[in-house]
C-alpha positions in Angstrom: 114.2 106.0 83.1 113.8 103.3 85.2 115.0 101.2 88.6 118.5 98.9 88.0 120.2 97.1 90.4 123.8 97.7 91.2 124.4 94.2 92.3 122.9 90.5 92.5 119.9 90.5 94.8 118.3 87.5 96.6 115.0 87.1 96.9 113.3 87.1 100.3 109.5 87.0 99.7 109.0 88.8 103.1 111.2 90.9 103.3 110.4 94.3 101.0 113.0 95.9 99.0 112.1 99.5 99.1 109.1 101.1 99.9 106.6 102.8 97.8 105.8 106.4 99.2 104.1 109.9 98.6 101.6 111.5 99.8 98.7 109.5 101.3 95.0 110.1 101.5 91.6 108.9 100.9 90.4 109.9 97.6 90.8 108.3 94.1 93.1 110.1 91.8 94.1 110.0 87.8 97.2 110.3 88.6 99.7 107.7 87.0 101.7 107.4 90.2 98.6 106.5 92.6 98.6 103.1 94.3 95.0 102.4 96.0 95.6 99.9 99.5 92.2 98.9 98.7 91.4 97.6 102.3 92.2 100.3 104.2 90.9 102.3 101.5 93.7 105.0 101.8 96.0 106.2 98.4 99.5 106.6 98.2 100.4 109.5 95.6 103.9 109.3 94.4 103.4 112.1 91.9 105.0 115.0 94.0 106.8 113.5 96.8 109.0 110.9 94.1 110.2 108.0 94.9 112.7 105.3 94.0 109.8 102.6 93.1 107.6 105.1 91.1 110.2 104.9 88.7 109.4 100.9 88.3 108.2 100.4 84.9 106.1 98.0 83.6 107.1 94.9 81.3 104.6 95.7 78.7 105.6 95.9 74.9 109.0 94.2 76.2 110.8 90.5 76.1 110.8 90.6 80.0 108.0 89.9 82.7 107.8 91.5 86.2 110.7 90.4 88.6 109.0 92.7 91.5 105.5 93.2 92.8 103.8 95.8 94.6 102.7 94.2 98.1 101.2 96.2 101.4 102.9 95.0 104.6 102.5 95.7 108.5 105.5 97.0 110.3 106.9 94.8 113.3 104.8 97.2 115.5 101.5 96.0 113.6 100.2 99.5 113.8 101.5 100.9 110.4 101.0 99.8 107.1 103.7 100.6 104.4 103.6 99.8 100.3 106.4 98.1 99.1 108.5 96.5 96.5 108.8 92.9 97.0 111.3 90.8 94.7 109.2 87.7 93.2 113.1 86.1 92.5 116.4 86.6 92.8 118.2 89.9 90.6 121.2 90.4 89.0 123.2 93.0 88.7 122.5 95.7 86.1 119.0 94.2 85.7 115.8 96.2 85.3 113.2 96.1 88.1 109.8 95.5 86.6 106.1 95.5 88.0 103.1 94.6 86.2 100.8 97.5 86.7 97.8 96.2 84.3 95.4 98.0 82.7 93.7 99.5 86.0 94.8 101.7 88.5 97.0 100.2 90.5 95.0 98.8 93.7 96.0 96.8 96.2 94.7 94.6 99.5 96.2 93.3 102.6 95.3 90.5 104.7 93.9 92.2 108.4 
């Protein structure tokens, strides 16, 4: 499986590409789709509510490095916070999207 884009993609390092989503709460989980927003200290579970990004694989054991991160953003309101995929330069067409995941589960911060 995997994420491929359909055609060339800029990149716009503030503006997110999709967004990550699933189910949210507030305790850790094993699960291999879990992102943890660290600060806010809230989990987004991607395991039963799928999503295009939780199909993002990671570069590992390949020729290729990531060419998208996971970043947590505001909305324009500044009340909500969403998880999402943020190109770190520009895509071509038919090219794989990539994000390193590490070692870890997957956890993430967000400047207040």
């Amino acid at each position: 499986m995997g994420v491929f884009v359909s055609a060339d993609i800029e990149h716009h390092p503030s503006q997110a590409l999709l967004d990550y989503t699933g189910e949210a709460g507030n305790e850790l989980t094993c699960s291999p789709y879990a992102i943890t927003l660290s600060a806010h200290r809230l989990v987004i579970d991607a395991s039963y509510l799928r999503c295009f990004a939780s199909m993002i694989n990671d570069p590992s054991g390949s020729n290729q490095s990531a060419n998208v991160e996971f970043r947590p953003y505001k909305t324009s309101d500044k009340h909500k916070i969403r998880l999402g995929v943020f190109t770190l330069r520009r895509l071509r067409a038919g090219e794989e999207l990539l994000a390193a995941y590490g070692v870890q589960p997957s956890t993430v911060g967000i400047d207040e």
